[in-house]
HTML snippet that shows the backbone in 3Dmol.js (N, CA, C, O; Angstrom):
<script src="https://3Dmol.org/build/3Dmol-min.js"></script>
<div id="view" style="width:600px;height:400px;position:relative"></div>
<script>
const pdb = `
ATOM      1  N   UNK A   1       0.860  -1.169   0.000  1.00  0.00           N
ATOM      2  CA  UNK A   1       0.000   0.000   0.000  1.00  0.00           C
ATOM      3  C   UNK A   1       0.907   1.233   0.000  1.00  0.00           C
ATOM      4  O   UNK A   1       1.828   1.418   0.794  1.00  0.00           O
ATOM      5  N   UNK A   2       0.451   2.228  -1.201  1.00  0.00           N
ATOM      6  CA  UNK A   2       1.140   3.291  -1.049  1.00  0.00           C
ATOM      7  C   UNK A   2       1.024   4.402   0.203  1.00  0.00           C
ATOM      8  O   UNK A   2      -0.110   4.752   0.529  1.00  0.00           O
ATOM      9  N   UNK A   3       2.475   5.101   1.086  1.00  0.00           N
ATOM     10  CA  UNK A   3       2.496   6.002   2.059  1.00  0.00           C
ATOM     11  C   UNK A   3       2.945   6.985   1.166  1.00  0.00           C
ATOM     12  O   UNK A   3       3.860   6.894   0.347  1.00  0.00           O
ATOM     13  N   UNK A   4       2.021   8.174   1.470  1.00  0.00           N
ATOM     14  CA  UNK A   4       2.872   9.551   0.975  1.00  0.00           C
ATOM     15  C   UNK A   4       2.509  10.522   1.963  1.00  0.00           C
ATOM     16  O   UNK A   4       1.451  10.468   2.589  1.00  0.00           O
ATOM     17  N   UNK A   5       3.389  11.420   2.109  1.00  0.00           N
ATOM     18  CA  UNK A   5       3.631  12.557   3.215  1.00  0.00           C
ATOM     19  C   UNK A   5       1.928  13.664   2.759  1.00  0.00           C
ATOM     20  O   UNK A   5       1.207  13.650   1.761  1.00  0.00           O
ATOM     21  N   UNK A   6       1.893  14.258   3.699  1.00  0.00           N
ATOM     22  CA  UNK A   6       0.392  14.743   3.360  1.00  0.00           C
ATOM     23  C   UNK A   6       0.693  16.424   2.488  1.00  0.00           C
ATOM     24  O   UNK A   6      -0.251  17.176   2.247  1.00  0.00           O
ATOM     25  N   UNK A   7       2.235  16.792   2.096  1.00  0.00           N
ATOM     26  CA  UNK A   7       2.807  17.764   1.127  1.00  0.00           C
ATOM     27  C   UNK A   7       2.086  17.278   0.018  1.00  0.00           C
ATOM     28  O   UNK A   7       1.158  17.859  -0.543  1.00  0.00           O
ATOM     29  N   UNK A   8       2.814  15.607  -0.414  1.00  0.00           N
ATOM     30  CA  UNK A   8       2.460  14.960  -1.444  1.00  0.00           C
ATOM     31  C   UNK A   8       0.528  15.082  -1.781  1.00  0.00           C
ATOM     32  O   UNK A   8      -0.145  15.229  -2.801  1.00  0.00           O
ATOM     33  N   UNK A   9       0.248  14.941  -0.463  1.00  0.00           N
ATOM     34  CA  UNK A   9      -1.138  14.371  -0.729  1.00  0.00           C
ATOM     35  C   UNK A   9      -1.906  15.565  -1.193  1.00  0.00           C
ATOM     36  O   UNK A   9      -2.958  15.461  -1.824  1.00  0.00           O
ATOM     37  N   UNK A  10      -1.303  16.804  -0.835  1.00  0.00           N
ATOM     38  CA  UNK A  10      -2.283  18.028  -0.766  1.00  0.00           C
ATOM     39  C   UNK A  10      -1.546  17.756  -2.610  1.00  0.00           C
ATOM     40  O   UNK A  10      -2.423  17.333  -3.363  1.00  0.00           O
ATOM     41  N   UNK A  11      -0.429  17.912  -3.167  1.00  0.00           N
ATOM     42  CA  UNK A  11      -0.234  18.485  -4.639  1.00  0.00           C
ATOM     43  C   UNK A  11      -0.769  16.914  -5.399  1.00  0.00           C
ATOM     44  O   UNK A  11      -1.013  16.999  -6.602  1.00  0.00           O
ATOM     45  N   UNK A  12      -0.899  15.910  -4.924  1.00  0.00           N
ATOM     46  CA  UNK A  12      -1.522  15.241  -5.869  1.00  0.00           C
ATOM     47  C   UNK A  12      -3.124  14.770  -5.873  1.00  0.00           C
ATOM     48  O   UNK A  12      -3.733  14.385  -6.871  1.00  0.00           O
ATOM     49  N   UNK A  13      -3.506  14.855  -4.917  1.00  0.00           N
ATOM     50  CA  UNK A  13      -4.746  14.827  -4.438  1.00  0.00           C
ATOM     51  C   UNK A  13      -5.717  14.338  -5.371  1.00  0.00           C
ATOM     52  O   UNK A  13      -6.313  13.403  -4.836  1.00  0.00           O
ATOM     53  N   UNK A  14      -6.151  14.561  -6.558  1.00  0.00           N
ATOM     54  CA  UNK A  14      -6.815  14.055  -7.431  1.00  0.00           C
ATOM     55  C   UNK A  14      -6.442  12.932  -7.775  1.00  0.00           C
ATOM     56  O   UNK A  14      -7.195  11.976  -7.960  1.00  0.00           O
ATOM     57  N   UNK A  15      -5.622  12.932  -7.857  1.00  0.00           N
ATOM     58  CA  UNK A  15      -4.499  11.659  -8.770  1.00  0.00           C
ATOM     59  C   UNK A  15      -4.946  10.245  -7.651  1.00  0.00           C
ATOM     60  O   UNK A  15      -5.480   9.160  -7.880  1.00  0.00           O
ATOM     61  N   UNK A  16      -4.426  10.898  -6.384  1.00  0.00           N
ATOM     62  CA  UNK A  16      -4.701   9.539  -5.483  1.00  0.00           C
ATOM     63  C   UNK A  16      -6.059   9.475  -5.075  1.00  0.00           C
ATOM     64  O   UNK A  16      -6.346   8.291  -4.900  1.00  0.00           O
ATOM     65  N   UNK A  17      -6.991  10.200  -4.852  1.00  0.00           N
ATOM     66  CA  UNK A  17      -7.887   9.855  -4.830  1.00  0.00           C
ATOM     67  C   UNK A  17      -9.430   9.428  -6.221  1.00  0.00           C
ATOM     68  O   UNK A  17     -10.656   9.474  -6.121  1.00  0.00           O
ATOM     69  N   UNK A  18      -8.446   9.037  -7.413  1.00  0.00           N
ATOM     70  CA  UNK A  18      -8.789   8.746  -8.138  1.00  0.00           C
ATOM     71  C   UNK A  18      -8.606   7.398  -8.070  1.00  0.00           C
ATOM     72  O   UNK A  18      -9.555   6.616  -8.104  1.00  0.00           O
ATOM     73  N   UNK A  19      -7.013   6.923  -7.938  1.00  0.00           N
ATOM     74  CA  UNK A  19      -6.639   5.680  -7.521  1.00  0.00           C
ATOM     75  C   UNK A  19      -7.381   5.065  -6.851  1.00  0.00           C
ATOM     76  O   UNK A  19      -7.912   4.101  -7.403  1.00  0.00           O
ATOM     77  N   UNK A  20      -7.741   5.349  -5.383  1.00  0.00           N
ATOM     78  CA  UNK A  20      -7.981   5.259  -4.365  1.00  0.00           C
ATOM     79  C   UNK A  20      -9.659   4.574  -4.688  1.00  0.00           C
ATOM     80  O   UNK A  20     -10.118   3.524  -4.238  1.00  0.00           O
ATOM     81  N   UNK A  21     -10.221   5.411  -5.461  1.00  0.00           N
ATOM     82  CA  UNK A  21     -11.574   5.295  -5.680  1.00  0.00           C
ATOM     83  C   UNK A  21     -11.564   3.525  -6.622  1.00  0.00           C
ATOM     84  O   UNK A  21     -12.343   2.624  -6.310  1.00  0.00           O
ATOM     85  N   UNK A  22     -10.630   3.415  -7.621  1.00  0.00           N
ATOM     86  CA  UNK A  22     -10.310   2.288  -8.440  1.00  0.00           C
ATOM     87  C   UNK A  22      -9.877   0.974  -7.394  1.00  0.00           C
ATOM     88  O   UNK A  22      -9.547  -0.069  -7.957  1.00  0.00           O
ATOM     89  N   UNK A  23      -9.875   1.004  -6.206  1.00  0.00           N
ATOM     90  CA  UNK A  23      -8.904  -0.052  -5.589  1.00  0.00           C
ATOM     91  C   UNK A  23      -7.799   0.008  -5.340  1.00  0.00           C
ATOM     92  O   UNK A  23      -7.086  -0.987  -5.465  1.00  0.00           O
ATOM     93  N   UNK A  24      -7.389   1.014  -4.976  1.00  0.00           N
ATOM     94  CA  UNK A  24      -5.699   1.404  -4.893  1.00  0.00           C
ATOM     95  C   UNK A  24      -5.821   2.023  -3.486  1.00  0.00           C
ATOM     96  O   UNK A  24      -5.984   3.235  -3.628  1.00  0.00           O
ATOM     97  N   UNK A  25      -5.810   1.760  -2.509  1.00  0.00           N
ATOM     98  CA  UNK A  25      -6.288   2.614  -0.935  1.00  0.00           C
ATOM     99  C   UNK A  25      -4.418   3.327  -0.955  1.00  0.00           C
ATOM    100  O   UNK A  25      -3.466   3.045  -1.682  1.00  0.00           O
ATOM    101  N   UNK A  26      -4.565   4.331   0.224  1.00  0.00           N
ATOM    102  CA  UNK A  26      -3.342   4.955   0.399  1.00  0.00           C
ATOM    103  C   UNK A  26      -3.469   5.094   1.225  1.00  0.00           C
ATOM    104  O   UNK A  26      -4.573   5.104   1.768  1.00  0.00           O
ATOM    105  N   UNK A  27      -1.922   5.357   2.003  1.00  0.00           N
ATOM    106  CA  UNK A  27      -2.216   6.053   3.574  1.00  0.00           C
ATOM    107  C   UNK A  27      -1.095   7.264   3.512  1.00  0.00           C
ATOM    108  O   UNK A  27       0.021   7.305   2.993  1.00  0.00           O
ATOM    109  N   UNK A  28      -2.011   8.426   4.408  1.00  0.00           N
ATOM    110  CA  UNK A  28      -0.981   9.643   4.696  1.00  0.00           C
ATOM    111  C   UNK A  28      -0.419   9.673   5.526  1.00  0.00           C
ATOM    112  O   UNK A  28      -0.702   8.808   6.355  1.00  0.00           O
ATOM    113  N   UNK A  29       0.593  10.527   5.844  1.00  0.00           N
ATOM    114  CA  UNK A  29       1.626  10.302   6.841  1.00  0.00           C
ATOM    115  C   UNK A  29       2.136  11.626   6.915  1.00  0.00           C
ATOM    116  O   UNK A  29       2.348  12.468   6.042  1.00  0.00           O
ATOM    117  N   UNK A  30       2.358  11.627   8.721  1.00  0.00           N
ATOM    118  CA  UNK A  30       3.540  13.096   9.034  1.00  0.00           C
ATOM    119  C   UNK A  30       4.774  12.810   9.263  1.00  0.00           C
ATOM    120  O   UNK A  30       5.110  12.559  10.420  1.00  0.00           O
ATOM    121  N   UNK A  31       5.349  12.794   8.622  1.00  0.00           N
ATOM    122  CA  UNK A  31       7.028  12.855   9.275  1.00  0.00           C
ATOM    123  C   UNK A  31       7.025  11.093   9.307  1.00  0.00           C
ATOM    124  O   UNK A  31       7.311  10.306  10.209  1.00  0.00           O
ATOM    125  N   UNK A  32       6.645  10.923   8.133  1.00  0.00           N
ATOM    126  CA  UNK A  32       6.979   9.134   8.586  1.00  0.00           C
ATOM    127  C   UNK A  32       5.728   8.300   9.137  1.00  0.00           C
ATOM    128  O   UNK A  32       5.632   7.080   9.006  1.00  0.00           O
ATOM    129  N   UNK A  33       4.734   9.153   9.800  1.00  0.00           N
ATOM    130  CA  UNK A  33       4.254   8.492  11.095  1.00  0.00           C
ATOM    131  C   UNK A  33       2.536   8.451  10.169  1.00  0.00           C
ATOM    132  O   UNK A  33       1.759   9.372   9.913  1.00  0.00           O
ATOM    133  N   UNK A  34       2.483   7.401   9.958  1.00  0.00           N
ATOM    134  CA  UNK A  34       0.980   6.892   9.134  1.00  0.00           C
ATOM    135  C   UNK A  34       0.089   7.249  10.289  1.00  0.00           C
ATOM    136  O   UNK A  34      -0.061   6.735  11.397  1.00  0.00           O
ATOM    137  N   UNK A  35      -0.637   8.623   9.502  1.00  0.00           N
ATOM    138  CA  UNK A  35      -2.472   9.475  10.168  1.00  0.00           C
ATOM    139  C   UNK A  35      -3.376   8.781   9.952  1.00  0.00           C
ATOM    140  O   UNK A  35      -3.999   8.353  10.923  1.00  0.00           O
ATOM    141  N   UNK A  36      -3.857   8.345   8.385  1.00  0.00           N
ATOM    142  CA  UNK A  36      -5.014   8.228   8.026  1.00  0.00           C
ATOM    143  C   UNK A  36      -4.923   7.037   6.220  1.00  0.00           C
ATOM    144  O   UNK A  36      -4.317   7.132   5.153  1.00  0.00           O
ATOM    145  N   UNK A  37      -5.699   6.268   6.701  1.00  0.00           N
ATOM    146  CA  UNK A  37      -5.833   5.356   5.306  1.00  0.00           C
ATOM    147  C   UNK A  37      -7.172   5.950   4.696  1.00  0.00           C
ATOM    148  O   UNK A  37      -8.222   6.302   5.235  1.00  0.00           O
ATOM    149  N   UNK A  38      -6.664   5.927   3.098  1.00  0.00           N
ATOM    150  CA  UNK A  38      -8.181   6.438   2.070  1.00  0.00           C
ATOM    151  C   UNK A  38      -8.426   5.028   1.529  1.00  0.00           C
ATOM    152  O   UNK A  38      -7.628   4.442   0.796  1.00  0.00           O
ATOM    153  N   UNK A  39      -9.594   4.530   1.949  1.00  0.00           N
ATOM    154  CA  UNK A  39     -10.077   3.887   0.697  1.00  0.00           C
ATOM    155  C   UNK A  39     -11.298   4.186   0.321  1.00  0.00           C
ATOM    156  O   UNK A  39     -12.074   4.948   0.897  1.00  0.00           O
ATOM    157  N   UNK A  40     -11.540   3.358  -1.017  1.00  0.00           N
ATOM    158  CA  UNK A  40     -12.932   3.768  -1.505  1.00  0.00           C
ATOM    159  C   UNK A  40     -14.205   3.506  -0.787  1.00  0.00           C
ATOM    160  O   UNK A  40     -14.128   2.575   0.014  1.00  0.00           O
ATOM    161  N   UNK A  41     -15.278   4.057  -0.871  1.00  0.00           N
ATOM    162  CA  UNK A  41     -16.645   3.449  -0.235  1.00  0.00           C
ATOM    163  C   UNK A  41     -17.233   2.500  -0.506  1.00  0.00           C
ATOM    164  O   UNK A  41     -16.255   1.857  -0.124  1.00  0.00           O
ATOM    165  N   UNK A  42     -18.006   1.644  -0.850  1.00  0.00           N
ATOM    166  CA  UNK A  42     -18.852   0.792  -1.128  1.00  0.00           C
ATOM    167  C   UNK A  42     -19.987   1.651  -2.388  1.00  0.00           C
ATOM    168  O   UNK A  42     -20.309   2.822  -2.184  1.00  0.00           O
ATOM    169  N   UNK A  43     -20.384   1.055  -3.371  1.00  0.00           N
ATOM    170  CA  UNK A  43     -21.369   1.801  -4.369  1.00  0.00           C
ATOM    171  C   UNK A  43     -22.256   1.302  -4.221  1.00  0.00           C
ATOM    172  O   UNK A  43     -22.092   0.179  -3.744  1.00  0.00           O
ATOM    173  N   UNK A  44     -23.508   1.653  -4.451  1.00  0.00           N
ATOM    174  CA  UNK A  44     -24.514   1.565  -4.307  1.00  0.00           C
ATOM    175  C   UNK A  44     -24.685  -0.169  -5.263  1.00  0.00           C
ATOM    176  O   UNK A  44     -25.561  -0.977  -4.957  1.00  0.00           O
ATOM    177  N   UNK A  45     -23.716  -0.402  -6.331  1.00  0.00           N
ATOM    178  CA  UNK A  45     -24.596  -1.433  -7.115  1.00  0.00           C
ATOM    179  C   UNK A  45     -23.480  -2.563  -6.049  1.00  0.00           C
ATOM    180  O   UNK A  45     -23.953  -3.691  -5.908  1.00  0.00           O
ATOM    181  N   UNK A  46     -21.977  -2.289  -5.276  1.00  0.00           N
ATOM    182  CA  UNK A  46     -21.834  -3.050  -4.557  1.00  0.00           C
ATOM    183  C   UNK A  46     -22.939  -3.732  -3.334  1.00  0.00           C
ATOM    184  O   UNK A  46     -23.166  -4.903  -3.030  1.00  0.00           O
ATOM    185  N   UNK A  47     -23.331  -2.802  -2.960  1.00  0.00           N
ATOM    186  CA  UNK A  47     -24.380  -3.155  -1.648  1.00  0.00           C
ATOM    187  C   UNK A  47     -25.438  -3.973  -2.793  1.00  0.00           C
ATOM    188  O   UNK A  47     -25.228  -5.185  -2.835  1.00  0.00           O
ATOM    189  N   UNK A  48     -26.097  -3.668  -3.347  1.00  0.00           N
ATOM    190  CA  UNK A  48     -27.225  -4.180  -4.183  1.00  0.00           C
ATOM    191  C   UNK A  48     -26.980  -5.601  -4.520  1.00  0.00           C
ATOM    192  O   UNK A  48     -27.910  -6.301  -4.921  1.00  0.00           O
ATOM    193  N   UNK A  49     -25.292  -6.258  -4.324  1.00  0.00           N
ATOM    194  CA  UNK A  49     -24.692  -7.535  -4.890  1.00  0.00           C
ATOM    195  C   UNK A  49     -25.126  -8.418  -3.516  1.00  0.00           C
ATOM    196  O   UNK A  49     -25.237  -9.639  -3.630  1.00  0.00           O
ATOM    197  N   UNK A  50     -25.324  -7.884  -2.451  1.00  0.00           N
ATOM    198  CA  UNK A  50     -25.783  -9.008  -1.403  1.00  0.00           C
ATOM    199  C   UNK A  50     -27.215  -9.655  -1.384  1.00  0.00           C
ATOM    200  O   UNK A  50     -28.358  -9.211  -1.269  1.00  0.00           O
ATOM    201  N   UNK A  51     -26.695 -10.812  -1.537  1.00  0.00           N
ATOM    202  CA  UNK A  51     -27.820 -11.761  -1.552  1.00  0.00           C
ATOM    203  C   UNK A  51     -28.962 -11.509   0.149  1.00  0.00           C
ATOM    204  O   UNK A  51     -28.579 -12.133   1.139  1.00  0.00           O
ATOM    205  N   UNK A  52     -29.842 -10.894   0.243  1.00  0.00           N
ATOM    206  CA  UNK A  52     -30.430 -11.273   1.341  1.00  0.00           C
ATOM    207  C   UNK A  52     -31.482 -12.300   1.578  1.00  0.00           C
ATOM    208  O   UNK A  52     -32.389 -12.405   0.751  1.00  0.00           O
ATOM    209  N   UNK A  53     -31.458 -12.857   2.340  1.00  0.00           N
ATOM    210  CA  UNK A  53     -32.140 -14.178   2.551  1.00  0.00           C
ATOM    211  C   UNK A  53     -30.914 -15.499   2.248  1.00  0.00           C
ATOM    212  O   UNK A  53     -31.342 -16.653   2.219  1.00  0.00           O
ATOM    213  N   UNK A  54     -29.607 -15.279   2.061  1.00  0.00           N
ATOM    214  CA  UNK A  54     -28.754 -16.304   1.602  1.00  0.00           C
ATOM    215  C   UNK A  54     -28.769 -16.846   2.825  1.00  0.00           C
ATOM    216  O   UNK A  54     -28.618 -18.052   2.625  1.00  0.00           O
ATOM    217  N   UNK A  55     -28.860 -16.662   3.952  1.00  0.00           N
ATOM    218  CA  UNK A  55     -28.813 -17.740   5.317  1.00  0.00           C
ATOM    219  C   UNK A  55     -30.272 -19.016   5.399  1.00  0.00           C
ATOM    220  O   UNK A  55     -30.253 -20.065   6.043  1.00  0.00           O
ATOM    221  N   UNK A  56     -31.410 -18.493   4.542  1.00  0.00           N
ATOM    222  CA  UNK A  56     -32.860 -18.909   4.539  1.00  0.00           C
ATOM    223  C   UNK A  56     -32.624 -20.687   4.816  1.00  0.00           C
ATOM    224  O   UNK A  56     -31.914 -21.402   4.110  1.00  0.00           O
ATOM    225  N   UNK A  57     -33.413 -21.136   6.014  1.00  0.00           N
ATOM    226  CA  UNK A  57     -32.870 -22.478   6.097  1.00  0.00           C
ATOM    227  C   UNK A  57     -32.485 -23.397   6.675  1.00  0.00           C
ATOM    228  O   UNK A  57     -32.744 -24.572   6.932  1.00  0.00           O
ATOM    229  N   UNK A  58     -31.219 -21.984   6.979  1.00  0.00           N
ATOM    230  CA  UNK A  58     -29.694 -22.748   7.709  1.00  0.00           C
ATOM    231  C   UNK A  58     -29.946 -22.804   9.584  1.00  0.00           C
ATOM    232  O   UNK A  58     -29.065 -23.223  10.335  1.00  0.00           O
ATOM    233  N   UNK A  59     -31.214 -22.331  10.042  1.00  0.00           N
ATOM    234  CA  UNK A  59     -31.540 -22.119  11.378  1.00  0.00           C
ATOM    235  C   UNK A  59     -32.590 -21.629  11.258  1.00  0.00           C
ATOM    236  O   UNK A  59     -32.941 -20.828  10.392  1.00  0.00           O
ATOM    237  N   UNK A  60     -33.499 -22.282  12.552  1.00  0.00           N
ATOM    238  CA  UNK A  60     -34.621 -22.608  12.595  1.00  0.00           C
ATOM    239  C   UNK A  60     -35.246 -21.693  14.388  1.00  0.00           C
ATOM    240  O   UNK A  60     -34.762 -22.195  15.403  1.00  0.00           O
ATOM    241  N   UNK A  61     -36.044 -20.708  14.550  1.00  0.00           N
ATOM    242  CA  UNK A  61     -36.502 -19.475  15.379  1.00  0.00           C
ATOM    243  C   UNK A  61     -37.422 -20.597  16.061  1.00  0.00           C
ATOM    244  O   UNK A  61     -38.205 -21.324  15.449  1.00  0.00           O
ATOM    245  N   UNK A  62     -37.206 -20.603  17.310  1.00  0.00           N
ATOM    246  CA  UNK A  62     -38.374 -21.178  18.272  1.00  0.00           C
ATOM    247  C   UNK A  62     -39.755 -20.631  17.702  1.00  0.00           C
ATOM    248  O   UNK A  62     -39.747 -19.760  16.831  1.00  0.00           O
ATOM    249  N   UNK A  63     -41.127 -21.237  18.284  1.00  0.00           N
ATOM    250  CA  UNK A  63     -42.554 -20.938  17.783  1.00  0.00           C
ATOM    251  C   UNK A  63     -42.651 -19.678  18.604  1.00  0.00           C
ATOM    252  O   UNK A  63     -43.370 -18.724  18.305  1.00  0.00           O
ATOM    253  N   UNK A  64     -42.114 -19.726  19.330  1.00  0.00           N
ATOM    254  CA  UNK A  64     -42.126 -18.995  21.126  1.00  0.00           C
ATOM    255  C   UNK A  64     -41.444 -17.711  21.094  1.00  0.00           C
ATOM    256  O   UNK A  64     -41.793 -16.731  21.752  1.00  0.00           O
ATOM    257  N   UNK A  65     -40.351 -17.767  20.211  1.00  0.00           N
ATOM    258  CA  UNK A  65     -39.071 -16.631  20.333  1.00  0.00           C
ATOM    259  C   UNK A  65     -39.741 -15.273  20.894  1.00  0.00           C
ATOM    260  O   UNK A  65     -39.156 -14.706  21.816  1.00  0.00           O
ATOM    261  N   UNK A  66     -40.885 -14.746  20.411  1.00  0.00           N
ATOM    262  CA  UNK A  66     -41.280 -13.570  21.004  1.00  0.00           C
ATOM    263  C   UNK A  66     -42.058 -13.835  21.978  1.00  0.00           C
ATOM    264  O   UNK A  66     -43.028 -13.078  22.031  1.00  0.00           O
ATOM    265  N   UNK A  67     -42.013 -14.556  22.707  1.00  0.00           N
ATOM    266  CA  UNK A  67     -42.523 -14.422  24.124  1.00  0.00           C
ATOM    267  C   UNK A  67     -41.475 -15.670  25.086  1.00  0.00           C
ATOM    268  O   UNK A  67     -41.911 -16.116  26.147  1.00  0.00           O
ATOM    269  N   UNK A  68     -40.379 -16.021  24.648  1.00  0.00           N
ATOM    270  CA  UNK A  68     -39.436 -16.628  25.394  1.00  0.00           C
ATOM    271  C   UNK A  68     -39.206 -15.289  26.373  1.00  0.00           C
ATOM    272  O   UNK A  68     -39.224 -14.067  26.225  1.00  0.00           O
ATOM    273  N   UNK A  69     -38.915 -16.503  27.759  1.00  0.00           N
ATOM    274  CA  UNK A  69     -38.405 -15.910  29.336  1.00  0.00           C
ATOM    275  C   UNK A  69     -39.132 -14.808  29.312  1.00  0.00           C
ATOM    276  O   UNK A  69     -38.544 -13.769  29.614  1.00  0.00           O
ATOM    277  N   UNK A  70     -40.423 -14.740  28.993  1.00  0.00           N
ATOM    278  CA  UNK A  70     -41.523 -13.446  29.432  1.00  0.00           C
ATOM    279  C   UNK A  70     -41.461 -13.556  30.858  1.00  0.00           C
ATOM    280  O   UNK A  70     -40.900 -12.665  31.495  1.00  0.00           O
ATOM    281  N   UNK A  71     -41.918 -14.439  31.375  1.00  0.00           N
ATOM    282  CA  UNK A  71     -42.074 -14.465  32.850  1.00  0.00           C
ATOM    283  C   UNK A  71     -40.851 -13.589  33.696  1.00  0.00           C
ATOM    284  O   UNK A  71     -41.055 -12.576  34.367  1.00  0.00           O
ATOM    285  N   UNK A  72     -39.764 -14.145  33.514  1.00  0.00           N
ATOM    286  CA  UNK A  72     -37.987 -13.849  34.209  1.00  0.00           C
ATOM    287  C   UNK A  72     -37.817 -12.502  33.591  1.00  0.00           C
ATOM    288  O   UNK A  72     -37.032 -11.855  34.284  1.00  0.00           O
ATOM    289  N   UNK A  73     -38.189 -11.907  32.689  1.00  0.00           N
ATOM    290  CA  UNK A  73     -38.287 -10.556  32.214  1.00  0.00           C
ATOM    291  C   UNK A  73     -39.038  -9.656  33.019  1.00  0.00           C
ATOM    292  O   UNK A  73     -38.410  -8.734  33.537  1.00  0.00           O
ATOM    293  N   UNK A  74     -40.216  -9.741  33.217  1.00  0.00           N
ATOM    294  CA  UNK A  74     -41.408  -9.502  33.927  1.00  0.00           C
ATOM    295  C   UNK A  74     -41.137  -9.527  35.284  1.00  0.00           C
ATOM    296  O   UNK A  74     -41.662  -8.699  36.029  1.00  0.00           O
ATOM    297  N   UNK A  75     -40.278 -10.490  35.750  1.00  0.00           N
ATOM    298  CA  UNK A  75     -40.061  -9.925  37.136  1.00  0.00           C
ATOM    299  C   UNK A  75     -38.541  -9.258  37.380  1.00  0.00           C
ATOM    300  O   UNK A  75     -38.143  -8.782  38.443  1.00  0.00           O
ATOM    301  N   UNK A  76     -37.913  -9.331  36.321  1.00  0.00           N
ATOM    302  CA  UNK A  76     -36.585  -8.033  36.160  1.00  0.00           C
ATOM    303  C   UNK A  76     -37.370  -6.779  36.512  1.00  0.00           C
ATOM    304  O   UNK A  76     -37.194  -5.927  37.384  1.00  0.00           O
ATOM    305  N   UNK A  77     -37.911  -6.867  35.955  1.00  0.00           N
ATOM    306  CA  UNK A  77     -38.893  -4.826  35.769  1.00  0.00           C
ATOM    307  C   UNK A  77     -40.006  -4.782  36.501  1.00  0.00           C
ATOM    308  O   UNK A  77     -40.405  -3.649  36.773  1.00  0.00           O
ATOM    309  N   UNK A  78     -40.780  -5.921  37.002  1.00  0.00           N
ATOM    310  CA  UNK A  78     -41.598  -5.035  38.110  1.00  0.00           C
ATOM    311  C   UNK A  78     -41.849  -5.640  39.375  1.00  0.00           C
ATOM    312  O   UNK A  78     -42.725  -5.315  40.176  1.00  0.00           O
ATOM    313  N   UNK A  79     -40.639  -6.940  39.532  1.00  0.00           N
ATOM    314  CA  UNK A  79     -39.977  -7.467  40.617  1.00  0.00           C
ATOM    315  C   UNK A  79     -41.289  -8.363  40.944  1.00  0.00           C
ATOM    316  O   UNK A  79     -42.408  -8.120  40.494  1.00  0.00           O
ATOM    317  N   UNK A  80     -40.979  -9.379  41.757  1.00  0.00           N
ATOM    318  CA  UNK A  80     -42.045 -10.824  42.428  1.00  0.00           C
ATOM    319  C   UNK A  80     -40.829 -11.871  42.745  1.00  0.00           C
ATOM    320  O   UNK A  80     -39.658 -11.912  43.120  1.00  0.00           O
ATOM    321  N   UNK A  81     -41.777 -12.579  42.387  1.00  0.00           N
ATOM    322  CA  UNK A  81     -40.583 -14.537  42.883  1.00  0.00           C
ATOM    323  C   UNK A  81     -40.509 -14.863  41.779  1.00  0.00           C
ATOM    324  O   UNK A  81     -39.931 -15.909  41.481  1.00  0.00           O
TER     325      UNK A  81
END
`;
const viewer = $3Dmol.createViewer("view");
viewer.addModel(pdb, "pdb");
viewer.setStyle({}, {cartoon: {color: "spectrum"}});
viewer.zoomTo();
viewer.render();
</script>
């Protein structure tokens, strides 16, 4: 991964964050001493590539799940035996 001093970063700035945007991340640096890594964000048609529901299947929700340990809840918050 490319380090460049943040002199560099201010006069090339387009350049690397053009890179940067392509898959090329960078990190700036003071005096040697690595501040801050650039990489690109996620795009909108990346996020759109996740399958949701790909777990569908693989685990199985009690009948109960929304009213499991009602009771032991119920007396957390308004106290009894």
């Amino acid at each position: 991964m490319e380090t460049v001093n943040i002199h560099e970063a201010k006069t090339h700035l387009s350049r690397l964050v053009d890179a940067a945007a392509k898959g090329k991340p960078f990190i700036i640096a003071r005096a040697g001493k690595p501040l801050v890594k650039v990489v690109p964000l996620e795009t909108p048609e990346e996020v759109a590539k996740r399958r949701i529901g790909f777990m569908d299947g693989q685990f199985k929700l009690p009948d109960d799940f929304d009213e499991m340990f009602q009771d032991e809840i119920e007396k957390m918050f308004y106290g009894g035996e």
